[in-house]
C-alpha positions in Angstrom: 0.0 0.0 0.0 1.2 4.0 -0.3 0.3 6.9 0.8 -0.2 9.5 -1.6 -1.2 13.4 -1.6 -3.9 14.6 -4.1 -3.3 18.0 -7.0 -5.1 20.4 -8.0 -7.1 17.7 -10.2 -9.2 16.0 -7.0 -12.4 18.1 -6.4 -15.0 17.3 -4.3 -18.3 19.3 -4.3 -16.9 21.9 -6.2 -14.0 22.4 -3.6 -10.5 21.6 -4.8 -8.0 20.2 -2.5 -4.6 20.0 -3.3 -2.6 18.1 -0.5 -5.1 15.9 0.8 -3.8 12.6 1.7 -4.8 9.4 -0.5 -4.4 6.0 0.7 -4.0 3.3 -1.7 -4.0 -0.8 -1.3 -2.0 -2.8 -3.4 -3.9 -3.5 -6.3 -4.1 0.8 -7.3 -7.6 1.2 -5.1 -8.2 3.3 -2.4 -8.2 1.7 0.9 -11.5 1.3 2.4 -12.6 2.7 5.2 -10.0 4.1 5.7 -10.2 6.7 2.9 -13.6 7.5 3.7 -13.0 7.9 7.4 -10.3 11.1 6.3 -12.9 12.2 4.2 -15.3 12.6 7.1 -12.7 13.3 9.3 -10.7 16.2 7.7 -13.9 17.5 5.6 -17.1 16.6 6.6 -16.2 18.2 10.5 -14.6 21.2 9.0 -12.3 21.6 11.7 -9.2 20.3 10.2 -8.7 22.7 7.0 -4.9 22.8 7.1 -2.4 20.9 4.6 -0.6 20.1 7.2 -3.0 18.8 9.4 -4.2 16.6 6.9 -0.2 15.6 6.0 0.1 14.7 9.9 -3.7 12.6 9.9 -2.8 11.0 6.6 0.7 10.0 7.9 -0.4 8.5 10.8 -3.3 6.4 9.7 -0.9 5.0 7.0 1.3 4.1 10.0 -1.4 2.7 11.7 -2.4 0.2 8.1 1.0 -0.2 7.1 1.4 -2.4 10.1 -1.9 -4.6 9.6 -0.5 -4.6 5.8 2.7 -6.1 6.5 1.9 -8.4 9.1 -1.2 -9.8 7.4 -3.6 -8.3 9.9 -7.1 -6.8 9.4 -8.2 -3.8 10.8 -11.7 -5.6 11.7 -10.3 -8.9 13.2 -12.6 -8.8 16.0 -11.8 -12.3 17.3 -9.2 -11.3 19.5 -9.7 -10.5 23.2 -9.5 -6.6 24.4 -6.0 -6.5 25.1 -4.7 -8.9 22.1 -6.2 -6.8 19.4 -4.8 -5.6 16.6 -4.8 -2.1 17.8 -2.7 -3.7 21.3 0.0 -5.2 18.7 0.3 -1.9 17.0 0.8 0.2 20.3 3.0 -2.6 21.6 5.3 -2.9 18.1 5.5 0.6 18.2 6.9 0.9 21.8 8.9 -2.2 21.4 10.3 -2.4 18.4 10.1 1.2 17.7 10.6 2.7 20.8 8.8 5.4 20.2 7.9 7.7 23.3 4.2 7.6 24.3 3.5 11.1 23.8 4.0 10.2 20.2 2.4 6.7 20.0 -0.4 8.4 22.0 -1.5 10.2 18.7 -1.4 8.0 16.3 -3.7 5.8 18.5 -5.8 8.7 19.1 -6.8 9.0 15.5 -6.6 5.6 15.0 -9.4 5.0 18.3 -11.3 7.9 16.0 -11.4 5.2 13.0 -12.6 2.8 15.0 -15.4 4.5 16.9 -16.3 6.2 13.2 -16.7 2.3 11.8 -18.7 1.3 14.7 -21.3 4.4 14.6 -21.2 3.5 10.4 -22.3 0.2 11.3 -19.2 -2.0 10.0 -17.7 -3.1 12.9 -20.1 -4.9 15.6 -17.7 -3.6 18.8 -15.1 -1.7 19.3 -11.4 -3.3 19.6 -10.5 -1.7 23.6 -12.7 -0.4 25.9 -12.9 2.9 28.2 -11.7 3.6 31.5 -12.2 6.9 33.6 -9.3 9.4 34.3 -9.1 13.0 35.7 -8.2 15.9 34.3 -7.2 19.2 34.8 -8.6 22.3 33.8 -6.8 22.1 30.2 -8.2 18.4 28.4 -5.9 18.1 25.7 -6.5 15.3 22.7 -6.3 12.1 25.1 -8.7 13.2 27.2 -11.6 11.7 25.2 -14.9 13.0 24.7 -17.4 11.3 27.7 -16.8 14.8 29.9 -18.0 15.3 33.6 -16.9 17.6 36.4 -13.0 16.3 36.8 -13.5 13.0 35.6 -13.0 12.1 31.6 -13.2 8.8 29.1 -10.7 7.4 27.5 -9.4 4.3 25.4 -7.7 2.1 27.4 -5.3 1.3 24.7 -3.9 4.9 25.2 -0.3 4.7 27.1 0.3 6.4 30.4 2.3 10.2 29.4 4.7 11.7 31.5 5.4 15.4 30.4 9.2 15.6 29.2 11.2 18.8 30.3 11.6 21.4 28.0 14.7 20.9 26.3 17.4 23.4 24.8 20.7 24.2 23.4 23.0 26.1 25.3 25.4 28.6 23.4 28.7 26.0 23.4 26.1 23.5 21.8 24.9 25.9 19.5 28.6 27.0 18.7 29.4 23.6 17.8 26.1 23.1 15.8 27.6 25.7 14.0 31.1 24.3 13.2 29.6 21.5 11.4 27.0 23.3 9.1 28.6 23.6 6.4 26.2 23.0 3.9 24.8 27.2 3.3 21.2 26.3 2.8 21.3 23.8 6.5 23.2 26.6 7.8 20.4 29.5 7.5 17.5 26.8 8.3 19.3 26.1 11.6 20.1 30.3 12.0 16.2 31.2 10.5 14.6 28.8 13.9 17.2 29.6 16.1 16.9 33.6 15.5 13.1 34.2 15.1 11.0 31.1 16.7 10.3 29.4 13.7 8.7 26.2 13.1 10.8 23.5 11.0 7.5 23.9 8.2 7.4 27.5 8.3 11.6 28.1 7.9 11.8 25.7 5.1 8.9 27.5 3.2 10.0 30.9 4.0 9.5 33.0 1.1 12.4 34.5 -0.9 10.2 37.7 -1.4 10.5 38.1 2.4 13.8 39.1 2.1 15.3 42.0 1.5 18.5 44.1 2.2 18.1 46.1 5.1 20.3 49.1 4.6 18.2 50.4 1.4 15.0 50.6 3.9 15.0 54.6 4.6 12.7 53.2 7.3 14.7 50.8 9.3 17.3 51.7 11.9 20.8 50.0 11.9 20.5 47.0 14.2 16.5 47.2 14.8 14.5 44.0 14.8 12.5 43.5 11.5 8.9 43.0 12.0 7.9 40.0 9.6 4.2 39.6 8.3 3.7 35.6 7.8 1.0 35.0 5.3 -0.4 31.3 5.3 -0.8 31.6 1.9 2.7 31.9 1.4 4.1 29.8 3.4 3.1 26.8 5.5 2.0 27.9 9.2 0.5 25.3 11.7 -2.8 25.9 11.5 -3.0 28.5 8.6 -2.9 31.4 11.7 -1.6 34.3 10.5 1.0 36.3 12.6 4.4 38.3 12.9 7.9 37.5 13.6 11.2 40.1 14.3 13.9 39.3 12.5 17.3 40.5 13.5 18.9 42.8 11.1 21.7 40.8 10.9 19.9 37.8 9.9 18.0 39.6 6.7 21.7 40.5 6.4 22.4 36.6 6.1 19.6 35.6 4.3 19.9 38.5 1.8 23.3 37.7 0.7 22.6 33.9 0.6 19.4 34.5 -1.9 21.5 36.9 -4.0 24.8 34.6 -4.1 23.9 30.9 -2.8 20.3 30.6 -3.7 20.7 31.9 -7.2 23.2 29.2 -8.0 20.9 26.7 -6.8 18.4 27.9 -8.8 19.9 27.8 -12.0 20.9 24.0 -11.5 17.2 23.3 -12.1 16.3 26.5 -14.3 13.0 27.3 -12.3 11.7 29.9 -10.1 10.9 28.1 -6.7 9.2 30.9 -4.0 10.9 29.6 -1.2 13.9 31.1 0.1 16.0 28.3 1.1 16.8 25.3 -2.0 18.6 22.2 -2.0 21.8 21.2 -3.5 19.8 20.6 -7.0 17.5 24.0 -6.7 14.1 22.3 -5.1 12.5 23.4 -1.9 13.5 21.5 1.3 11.3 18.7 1.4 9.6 17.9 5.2 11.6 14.5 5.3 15.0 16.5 3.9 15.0 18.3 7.6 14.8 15.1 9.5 18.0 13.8 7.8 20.1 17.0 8.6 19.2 17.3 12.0 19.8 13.3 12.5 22.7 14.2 10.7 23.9 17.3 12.9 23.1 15.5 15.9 25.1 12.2 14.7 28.4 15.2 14.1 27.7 17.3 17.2 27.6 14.3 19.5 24.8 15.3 21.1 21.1 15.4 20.0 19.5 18.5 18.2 15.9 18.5 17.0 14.2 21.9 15.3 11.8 22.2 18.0 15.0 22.3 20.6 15.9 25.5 18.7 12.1 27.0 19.1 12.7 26.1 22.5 16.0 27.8 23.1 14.6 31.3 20.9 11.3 31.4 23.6 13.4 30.8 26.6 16.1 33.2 26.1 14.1 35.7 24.8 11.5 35.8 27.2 14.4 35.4 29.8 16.3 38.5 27.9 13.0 40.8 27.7 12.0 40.3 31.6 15.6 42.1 32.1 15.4 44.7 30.4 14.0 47.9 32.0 13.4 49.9 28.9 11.0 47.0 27.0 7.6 48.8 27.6 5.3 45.3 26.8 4.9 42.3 28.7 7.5 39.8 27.5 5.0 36.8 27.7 2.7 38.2 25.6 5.2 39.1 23.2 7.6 35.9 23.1 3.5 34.2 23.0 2.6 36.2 19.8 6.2 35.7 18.0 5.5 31.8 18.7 2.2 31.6 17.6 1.2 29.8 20.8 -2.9 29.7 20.9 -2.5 30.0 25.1 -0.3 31.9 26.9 0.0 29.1 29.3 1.7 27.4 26.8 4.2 30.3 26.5 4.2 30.5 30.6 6.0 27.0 30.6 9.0 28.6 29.7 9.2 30.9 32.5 9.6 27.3 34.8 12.7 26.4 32.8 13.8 30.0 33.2 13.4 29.7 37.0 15.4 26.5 36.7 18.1 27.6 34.9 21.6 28.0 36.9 22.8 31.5 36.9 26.4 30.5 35.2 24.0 29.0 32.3 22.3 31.7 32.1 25.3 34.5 31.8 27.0 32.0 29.3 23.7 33.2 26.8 23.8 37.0 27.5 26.1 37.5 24.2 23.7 35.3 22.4 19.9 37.5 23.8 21.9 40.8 23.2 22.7 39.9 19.3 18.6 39.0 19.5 17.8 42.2 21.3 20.1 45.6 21.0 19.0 48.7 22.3 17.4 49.6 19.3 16.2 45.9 18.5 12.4 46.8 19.8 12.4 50.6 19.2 
């Protein structure tokens, strides 16, 4: 079986949707339910109208099949005790052989327990392959928390794994120097600068738009040294959730990233002769593809001798910068807000996890990073 993503040719009630995930068995046909399930699920609900939302559902109800497909399983074997279905084997072939953490087996079984409860209420499956047990809560329910809802008390699959929150992690500036030594390759160079400068997401700093760049000393309306405010279009460029908002960008990065589309990008280009919008290319002149960045950072990380994700470096911009902000006397705003709104964070509480870390950090860790949140923020940088 494969999993494929749809043009501009598939159009459903007069709606085209380019992007949408498409999976197909082995003999060319699409793989039913489990098509019709995204349909519903990604379409019919209308909650779920970002390409990269349906990327992340597609990808991980493909896992979910791929499994059943190459161990000769079906998805509606309902023969097996509760416990011993095929949805158990998955989670426990996924923590075993896999190792994956349970945060991240946790949803792909969440949409997969979807499937299954969608099947049942469509009729084609007589029960349900795990059952429910009760939990509490707390005042945030995030997606495990399933839907049966009372006072402090929710319902959930049983087949879910128990989660313990992982710490925050982030570089600190000697891992960062050496991340540095090793980049070699331009365009990995100014992906790994481009997240660690401005909070960017991995999808949003390999889609970046060339046209977003722009030499900063012919801007009569810029000061030397002054943080760049960004405008991120989702129709640009891919942003989770298709949310717009704004970045700052540090004049010396639109310094970097200017001389690397006039010189480095151009050269790229040309190897392919087209005119790709995105700012950073590959060796051959095509946009950074989503699997491209898990290579160089398992690459980087393999080098550097430690290990170094793209969320580590959105991690490290929000800590430091909210840790850089709260110091300074002359920023007039309140740096949660602010470090919230340059993330893109829905709830500030999300944003307020950083101030823990912050709290945490040792004050020799914390000096070692003052050169790094003054090159963020200069006098001027906010002004």
């Amino acid at each position: 079986m494969r999993l494929l993503f749809s043009t501009d040719d598939l159009e459903i009630g007069g709606r085209r949707i380019p992007g949408f995930p498409l999976l197909i068995d082995d003999e060319c046909y699409p793989l039913q339910p489990a098509q019709d399930f995204l349909f519903h699920f990604l379409l019919e609900r209308g909650t779920a109208n970002s390409p990269l939302t349906w990327e992340a559902t597609g990808r991980r109800l493909y896992d979910y099949f791929a499994f059943l497909n190459a161990n000769e399983l079906h998805w509606a074997d309902s023969q097996r005790q509760v416990g011993t279905s095929v949805l158990s084997r998955y989670r426990d072939w996924s923590a075993g052989e896999l190792k994956l953490s349970p945060s991240t087996i946790n949803k792909r079984l969440s949409l997969v327990v979807k499937f299954y409860e969608w099947a049942s209420e469509m009729g084609q499956i007589e029960r349900l392959p795990f059952s429910y047990r009760s939990v509490r809560v707390s005042r945030k329910v995030g997606m495990l928390a399933h839907t049966k809802r009372g006072h402090q008390l929710a319902t959930r699959a049983s087949v879910l794994l128990r989660e313990f929150r992982a710490p925050i992690r982030i570089l600190t500036i000697e891992q960062i120097q050496v991340c540095r030594e090793f980049l070699i390759n331009p365009s990995h160079r100014l992906l790994f600068e481009l997240m660690l400068r401005s909070g960017l997401r991995s999808c949003e700093a390999r889609t970046y738009p060339a046209n977003y760049v722009f030499d900063p000393a012919s801007r009569n309306d810029l000061m030397r040294g002054q943080m760049i405010r960004v405008d991120l279009n989702p129709n640009e460029l891919s942003i989770k959730y298709s949310k717009p908002r704004t970045i700052d960008v540090p004049w010396t990065l639109m310094e970097e990233m200017q001389a690397y589309k006039s010189l480095e990008r151009e050269t790229r280009r040309r190897r392919r002769d087209n005119h790709p919008t995105t700012l950073i290319l590959s060796a051959d002149g095509a946009p950074l593809a989503r699997t491209s960045l898990v290579g160089i950072f398992r690459e980087l990380s393999r080098t550097a001798g430690f290990p170094v994700t793209a969320h580590m470096l959105r991690h490290t911009y929000a800590t430091f910068t909210l840790a850089a902000l709260r110091k300074r006397k002359d920023f007039l705003g309140e740096p949660l807000l602010y470090v919230r709104d340059r993330m893109g964070h829905a709830d500030v509480q999300t944003t307020a996890e950083y101030l823990h870390l912050i709290n945490h950090l040792e004050a020799q860790l914390t000096l070692s990073h003052e050169d790094f949140v003054d090159g963020l923020f200069s006098r001027q940088a906010l002004s």
